[in-house]
C-alpha positions in Angstrom: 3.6 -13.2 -9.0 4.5 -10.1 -7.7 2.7 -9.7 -4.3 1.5 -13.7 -3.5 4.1 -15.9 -2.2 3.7 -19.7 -1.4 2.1 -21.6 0.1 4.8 -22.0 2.4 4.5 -24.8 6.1 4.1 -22.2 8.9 4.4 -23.4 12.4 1.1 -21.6 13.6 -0.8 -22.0 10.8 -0.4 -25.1 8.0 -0.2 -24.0 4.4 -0.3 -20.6 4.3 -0.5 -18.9 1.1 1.3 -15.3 2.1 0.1 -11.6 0.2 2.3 -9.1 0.6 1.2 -6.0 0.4 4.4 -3.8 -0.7 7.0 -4.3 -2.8 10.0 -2.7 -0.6 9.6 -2.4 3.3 7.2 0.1 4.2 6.9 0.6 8.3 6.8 3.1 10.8 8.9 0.8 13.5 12.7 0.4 12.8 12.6 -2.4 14.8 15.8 -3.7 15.9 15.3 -7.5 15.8 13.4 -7.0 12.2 14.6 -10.0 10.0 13.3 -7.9 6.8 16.0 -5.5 6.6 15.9 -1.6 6.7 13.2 0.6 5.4 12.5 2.0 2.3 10.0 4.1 3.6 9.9 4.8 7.2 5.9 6.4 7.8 2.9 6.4 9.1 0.7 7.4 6.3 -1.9 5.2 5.4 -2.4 4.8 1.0 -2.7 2.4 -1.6 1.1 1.5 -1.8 0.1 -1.4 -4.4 -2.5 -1.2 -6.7 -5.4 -3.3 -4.8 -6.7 -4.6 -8.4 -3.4 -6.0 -9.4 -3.0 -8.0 -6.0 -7.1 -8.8 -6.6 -5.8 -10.3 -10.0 -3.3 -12.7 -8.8 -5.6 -13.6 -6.1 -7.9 -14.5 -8.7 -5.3 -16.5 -10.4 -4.9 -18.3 -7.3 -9.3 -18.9 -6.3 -8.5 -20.3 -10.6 -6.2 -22.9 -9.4 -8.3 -26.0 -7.6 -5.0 -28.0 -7.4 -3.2 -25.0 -5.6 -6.3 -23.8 -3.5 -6.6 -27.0 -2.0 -2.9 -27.1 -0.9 -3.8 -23.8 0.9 -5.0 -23.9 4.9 -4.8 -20.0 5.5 -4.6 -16.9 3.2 -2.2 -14.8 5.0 -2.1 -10.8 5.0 1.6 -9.5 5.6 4.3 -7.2 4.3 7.6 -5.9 4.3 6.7 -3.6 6.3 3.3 -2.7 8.3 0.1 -3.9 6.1 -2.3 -2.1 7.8 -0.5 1.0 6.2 -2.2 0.1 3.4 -5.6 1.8 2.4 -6.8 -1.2 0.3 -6.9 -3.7 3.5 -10.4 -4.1 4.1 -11.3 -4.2 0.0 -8.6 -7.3 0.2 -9.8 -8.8 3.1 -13.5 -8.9 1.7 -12.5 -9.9 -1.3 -11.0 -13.1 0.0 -14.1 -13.4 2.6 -16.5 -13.3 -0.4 -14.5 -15.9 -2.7 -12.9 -18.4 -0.8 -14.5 -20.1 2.4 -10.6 -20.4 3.4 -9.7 -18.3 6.9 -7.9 -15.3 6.9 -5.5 -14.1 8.8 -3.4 -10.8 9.2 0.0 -10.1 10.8 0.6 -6.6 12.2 2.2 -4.6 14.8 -0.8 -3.3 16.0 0.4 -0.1 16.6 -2.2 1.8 14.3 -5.3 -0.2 16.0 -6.2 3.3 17.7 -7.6 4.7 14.4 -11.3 3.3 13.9 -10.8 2.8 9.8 -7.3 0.1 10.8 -9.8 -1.3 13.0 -12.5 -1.5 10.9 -10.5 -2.6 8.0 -9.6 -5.6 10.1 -13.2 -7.2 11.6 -13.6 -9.5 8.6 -10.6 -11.1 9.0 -10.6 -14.6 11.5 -7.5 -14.2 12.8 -5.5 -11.3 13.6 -1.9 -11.6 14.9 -0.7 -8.3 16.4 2.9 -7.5 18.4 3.1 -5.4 21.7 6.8 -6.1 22.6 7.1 -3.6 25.0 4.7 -1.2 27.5 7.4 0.5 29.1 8.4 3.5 27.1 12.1 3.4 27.1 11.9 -0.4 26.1 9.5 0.3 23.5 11.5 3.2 22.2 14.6 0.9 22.1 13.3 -2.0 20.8 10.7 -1.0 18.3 12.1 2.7 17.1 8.9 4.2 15.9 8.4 6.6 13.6 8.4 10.5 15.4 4.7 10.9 16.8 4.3 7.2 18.2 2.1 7.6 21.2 2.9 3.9 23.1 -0.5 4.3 25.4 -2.7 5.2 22.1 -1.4 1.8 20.8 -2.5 0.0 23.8 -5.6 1.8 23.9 -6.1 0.6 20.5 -5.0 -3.1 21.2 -7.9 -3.3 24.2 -10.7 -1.6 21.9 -9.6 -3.9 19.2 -10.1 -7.1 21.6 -13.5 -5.8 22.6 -14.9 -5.6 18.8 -13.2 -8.0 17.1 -15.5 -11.5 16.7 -12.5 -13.0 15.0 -9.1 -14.9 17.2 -6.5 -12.7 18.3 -3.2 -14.4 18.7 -0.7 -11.6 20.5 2.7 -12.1 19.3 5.5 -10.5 22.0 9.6 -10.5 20.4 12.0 -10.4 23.5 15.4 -9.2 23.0 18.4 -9.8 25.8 19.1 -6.6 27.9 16.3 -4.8 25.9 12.5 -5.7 27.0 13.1 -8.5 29.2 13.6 -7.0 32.7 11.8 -7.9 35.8 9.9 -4.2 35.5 9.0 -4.9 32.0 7.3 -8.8 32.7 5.4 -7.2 35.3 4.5 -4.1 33.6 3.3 -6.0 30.2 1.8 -8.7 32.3 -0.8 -6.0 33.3 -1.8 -4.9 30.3 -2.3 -8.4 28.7 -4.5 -9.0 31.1 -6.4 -6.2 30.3 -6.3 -7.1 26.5 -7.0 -10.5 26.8 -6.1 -12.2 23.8 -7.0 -15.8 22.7 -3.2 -17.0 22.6 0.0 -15.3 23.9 3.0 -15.9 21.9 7.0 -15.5 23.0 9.1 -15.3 20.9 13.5 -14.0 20.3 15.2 -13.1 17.6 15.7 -16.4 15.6 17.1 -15.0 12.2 19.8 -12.3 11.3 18.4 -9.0 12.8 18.6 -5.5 11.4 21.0 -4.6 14.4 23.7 -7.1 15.6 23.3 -6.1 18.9 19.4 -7.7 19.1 20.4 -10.7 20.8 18.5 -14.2 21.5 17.5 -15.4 25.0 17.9 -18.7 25.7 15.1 -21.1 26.0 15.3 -20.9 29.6 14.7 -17.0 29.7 12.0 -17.4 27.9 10.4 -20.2 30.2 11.2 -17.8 33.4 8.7 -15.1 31.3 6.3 -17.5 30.6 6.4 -18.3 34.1 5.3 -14.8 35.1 2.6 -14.2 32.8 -1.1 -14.7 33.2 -3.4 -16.6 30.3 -2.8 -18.8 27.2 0.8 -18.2 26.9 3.2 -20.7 24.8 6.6 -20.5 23.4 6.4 -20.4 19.6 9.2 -23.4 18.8 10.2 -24.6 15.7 7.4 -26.4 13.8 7.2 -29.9 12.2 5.2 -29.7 9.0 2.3 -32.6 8.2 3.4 -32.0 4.2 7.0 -32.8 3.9 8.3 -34.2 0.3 4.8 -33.6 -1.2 4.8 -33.3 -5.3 5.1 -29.9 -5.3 7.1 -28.2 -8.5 9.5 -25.9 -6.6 11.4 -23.1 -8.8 14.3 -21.2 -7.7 11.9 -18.4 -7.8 9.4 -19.7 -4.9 13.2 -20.0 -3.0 14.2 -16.5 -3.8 10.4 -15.0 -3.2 10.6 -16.7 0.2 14.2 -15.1 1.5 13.2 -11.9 0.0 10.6 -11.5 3.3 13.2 -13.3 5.5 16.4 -15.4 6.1 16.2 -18.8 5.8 18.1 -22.2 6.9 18.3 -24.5 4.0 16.2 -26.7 6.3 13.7 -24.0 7.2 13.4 -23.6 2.9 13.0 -27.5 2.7 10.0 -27.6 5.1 8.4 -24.6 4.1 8.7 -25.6 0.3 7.9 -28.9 0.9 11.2 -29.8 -1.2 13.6 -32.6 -0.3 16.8 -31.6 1.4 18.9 -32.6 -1.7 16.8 -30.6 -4.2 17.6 -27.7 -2.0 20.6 -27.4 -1.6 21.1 -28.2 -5.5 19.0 -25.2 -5.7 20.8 -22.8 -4.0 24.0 -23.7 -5.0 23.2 -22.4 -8.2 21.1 -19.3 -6.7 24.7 -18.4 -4.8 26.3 -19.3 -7.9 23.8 -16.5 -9.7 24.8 -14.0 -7.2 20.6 -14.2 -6.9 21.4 -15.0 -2.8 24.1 -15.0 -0.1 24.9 -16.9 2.8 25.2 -15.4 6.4 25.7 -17.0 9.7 23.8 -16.2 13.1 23.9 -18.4 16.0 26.0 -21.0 14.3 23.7 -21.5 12.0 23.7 -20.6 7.8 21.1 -18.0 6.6 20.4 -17.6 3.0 18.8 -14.1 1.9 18.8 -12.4 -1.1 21.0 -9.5 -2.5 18.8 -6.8 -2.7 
C-alpha cells in the first residue's frame, strides 16, 4: 500500500494502523530535531497532495480485512510532513468515523489551527496530538524554522480556540532540544500558555532518533524531570514503551520494515516491537535489506539506526 502503514506497537497508543498522507515530506517547519529528513516541499499551502479516493481505497482494503482490523486499536492520521496541509482531511477523517467504530487520532504541529477549515477538518477526530515546542520567538524560530509568514502568537491563538471546540482528547506533545528551548525563560514562558490551553495530557519529549541537524542534541532524563517539575497539569515523560503483542503470528515482509524506516529511524529492537517480529527474524531481515542497498545503518547516541536510502 502506498499511503497505510502497519499496524505498528506505539507507546501512546497500542496497534496503531498509521495513514500517511504524502508520499515525500511536505511541511512548512524545517524543524531541526525532525527524524523524517529534509523537505521536499517546504509550504504552507493547503491541497490535495494525494488523491483522497486512492487513500479511501486502501482504507477500504483495510475495513475488508476482519483479521487485520481487529489487530488495529487506533487509526492514526500522520505524514511526512504536516497532514493538515492536506485539503482531503476532514473527507478522511469522516470516512473512517462512518466505517469503523475504531478511534481516530491525528498528529500535527498545530501550527495551522488558527484557520477555522484546519480546525474544522479536525472535530471528528477523538484524539488530536499537536506540538508547541516553543512560545518564545527566537526559540521557536530556531527550533522549528517555519516557513516565511509564520506568525508564533496566531498559532497559539489557534491552539487555545482549538481546545475550546474540540469535544475530542488533546494530548500536547512538546520536543526539547539542549541549548535550544529549554531555558529557564522558556519553561516559565510555555508554562503560561499551557495553562491557558489546557490540554488533556502534556507530553516531553528529546530528540531520540537521528535528527535533521547534528547539532539538535538530547537532554538527559534528568533535564527533562527538572521541566516536568516546573510545569503545571497532566504532564508525563513519554519513555520507551513495552508492547502487550510481542511475537504474535503476524506475516512480516521486508516491506512492512522498509515502509516503517521510510517515516523514521529505527533500532532493530524498536522494528522488533513495533512489528511484532522476534529479534532473530529481524535482524535476518535486515541483513539482507543492507545487503539490497534497500537501507543503511547510522549510529546516534551509541545506538544503531536503520533508515532507508532515499
Amino acid at each position: 500500500m502506498k499511503y497505510i502503514f502497519g499496524p505498528v506497537n506505539s507507546r501512546r497508543l497500542g496497534r496503531s494502523l498509521g495513514i500517511d498522507l504524502f508520499q515525500t515530506k511536505t511541511c512548512n517547519f524545517d524543524c531541526i530535531y525532525c527524524e523524517v529528513g529534509p523537505n521536499s516541499l517546504f509550504t504552507d499551502k493547503r491541497k490535495e497532495y494525494a488523491p483522497v479516493k486512492e487513500i479511501l481505497a486502501e482504507i477500504d482494503a483495510i475495513l475488508a480485512d476482519g483479521k487485520k482490523l481487529e489487530s488495529i486499536d487506533v487509526f492514526t492520521l500522520t505524514a511526512s510532513g504536516e497532514p493538515t496541509l492536506h485539503s482531503g482531511l476532514e473527507a478522511i477523517i469522516s470516512y473512517l468515523k462512518t466505517n469503523t467504530d475504531k478511534p481516530v487520532v491525528v498528529i500535527t504541529n498545530g501550527s495551522l489551527l488558527h484557520r477555522k477549515e484546519v480546525r474544522d477538518s479536525l472535530l471528528l477526530a477523538d484524539i488530536v496530538i499537536p506540538s508547541l515546542d516553543a512560545v518564545l520567538p527566537d526559540s521557536f524560530r530556531k527550533i522549528n524554522r517555519p516557513v516565511s509568514g509564520t506568525d508564533l502568537e496566531r498559532i497559539i491563538t489557534g491552539l487555545e480556540v482549538f481546545a475550546k471546540e474540540f469535544k475530542g482528547k488533546i494530548w500536547l506533545e512538546i520536543l526539547f532540544v539542549k541549548g535550544v528551548n529549554d531555558r529557564n525563560e522558556d519553561i516559565v514562558a510555555l508554562n503560561k500558555i499551557l495553562q491557558s490551553i489546557s490540554p488533556d495530557r502534556i507530553q516531553l519529549n528529546t530528540v531520540a532518533r537521528p535528527p535533521l541537524e547534528k547539532f539538535a542534541v538530547s537532554l538527559s532524563n534528568a533535564e527533562m524531570i527538572r521541566i516536568k517539575d516546573q510545569l503545571s497539569g497532566p504532564v508525563e515523560i513519554i519513555a520507551s514503551f513495552n508492547s502487550g503483542h510481542e511475537n504474535n503470528s503476524i506475516n512480516v515482509t521486508e516491506k512492512d520494515i522498509v515502509d516503517l524506516i521510510k517515516r523514521r529511524p529505527c533500532t532493530a529492537k524498536e522494528i522488533s516491537q513495533a512489528l511484532n517480529l522476534d529479534i532473530k527474524s529481524t535482524d535476518n531481515h535486515l541483513k539482507l535489506l543492507l545487503k539490497k542497498s534497500s537501507i543503511t545503518k547510522t549510529n546516534h547516541n551509541d545506538n544503531e539506526y536503520y533508515q532507508t536510502t532515499n
